[in-house]
N, C-alpha and C positions, 0 to 999 in steps of 0.2 A: 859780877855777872848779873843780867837782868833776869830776875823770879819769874817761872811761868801759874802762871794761875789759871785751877781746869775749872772750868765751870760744868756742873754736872748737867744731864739733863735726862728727864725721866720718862716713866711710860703709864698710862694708863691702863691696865691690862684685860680692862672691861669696863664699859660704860656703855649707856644711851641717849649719848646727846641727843641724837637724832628723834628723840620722843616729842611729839608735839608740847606736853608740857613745860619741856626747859624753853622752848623758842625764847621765852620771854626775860630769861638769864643768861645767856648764849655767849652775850658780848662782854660779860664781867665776869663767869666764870670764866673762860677762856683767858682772859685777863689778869685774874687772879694767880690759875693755875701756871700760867708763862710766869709769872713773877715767885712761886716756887721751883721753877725749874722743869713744870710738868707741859711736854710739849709735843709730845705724841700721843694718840687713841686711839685705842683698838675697840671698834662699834660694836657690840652685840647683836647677832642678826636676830627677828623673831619672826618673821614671816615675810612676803611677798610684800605686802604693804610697805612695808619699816624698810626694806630695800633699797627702794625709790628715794625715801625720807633721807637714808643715806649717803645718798648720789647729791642731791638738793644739798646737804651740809657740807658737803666738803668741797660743793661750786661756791659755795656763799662766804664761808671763813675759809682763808687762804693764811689766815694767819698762825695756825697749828697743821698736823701731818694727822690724819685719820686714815685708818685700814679697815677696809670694810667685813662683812662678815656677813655670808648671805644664810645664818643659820635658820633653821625652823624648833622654836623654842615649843616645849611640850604641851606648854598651855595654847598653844595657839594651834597645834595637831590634835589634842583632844575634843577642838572645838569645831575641827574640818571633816568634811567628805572624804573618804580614800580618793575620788576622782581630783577632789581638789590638791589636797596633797601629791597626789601624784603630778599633776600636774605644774607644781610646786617644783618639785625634783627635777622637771625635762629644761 
């Protein structure tokens, strides 16, 4: 009988590619990580901004599964308007 072989595949359970800094390693981590078997992302939201930035990465690399996250990370609420914030939330 023919052997089945699974190939695993894994999850990133937090990241932020979508940070303007990685732009510029994007195409080789992504790369690297599919060649460990890592082939999903689950994005870190941090504000309104990073949102956006989110929507942009996952039109552009079609080559991984990313899950968005429209969090508001604490440092970025400490640093807001309650109007802003709130506004945030609607």
């Amino acid at each position: 009988p023919e052997m089945m072989l699974w190939r695993m595949s894994y999850l990133d359970a937090h990241c932020h590619l979508q940070d303007p800094r990685a732009r510029s390693h994007l195409t080789e981590w992504l790369a690297e990580a599919r060649n460990v078997g890592i082939t999903e992302f689950a994005l870190g939201g941090v504000g309104p901004e990073d949102w956006g930035a989110q929507e942009t990465l996952i039109s552009e690399f079609s080559t991984a599964r990313f899950y968005r996250s429209a969090g508001l990370h604490p440092w970025w609420v400490s640093a807001q308007e309650d109007s802003t914030i709130e506004r945030a939330l609607t």
